[in-house]
C-alpha positions in Angstrom: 105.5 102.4 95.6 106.6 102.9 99.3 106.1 105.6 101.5 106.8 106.7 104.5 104.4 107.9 107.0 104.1 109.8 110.4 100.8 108.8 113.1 100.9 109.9 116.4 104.6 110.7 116.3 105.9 107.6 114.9 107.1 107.0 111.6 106.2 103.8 109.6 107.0 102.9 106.1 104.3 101.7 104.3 102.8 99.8 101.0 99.6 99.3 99.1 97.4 96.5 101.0 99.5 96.7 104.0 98.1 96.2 107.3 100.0 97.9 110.3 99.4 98.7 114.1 99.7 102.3 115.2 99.2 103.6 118.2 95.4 104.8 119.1 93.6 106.9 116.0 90.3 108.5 117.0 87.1 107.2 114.5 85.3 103.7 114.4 86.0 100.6 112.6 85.7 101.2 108.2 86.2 105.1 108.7 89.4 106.6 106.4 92.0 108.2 107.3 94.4 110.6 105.6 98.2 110.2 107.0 101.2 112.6 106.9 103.5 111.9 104.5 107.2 112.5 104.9 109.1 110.7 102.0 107.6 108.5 98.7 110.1 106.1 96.5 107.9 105.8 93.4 110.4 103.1 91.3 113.6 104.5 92.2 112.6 108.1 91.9 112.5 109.3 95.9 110.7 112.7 96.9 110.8 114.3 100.8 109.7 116.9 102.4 107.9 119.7 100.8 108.1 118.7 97.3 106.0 115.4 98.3 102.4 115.4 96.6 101.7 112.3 97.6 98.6 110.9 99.4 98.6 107.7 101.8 94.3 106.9 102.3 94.1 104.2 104.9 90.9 102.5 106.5 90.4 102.0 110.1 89.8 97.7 110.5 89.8 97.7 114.2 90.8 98.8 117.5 93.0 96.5 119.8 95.0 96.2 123.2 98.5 95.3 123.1 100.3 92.8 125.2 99.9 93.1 129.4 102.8 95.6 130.7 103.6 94.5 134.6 105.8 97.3 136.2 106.4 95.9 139.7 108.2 97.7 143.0 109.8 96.3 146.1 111.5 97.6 148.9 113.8 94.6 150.4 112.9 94.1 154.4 110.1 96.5 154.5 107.5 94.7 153.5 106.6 97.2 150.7 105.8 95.8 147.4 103.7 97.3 144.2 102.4 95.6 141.5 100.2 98.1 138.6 99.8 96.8 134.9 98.4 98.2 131.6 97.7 97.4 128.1 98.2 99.9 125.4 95.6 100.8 122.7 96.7 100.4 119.2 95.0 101.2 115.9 94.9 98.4 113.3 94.9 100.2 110.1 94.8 99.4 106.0 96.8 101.4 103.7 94.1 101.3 100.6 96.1 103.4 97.9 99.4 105.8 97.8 98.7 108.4 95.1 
């Protein structure tokens, strides 16, 4: 069974078992989490929108940073230059059951 989900504004389409990174879900590590659904494909049959009565349950494994983002400025001659980074918070989640 296969579904597809929305977090934070982002769709992913998910399975039993699966382990994915969304982007930063309130709640600590082993807390669950009930996810929109948008669309299930339950062998070959496919449901969307408001006839969808499925569930996605998922389990919250940790909290993480993504890779280092460098967004670097320069003015040519002036002697100006800028140099500011960041590292975005993700959400590494378990999908424990589609029902």
């Amino acid at each position: 069974m296969i579904a597809v989900v929305k977090v934070a504004g982002q769709q992913f389409k998910v399975e039993k078992d699966q382990t994915i990174y969304v982007p930063h879900l309130e709640g600590k590590a082993g807390d669950k989490v009930d996810l929109e659904v948008l669309l299930v494909d339950a062998d070959g049959k496919m449901t969307a929108g408001a006839d969808v009565k499925a569930k996605v349950e998922a389990e919250i494994v940790d909290h993480v940073k993504g890779e280092t983002v460098i967004a670097y400025k320069q003015k040519r001659r002036k002697g100006f230059h800028k140099k500011k980074g960041h590292r975005t918070a993700y959400t590494k989640i378990k999908v424990t059951g589609i029902a």
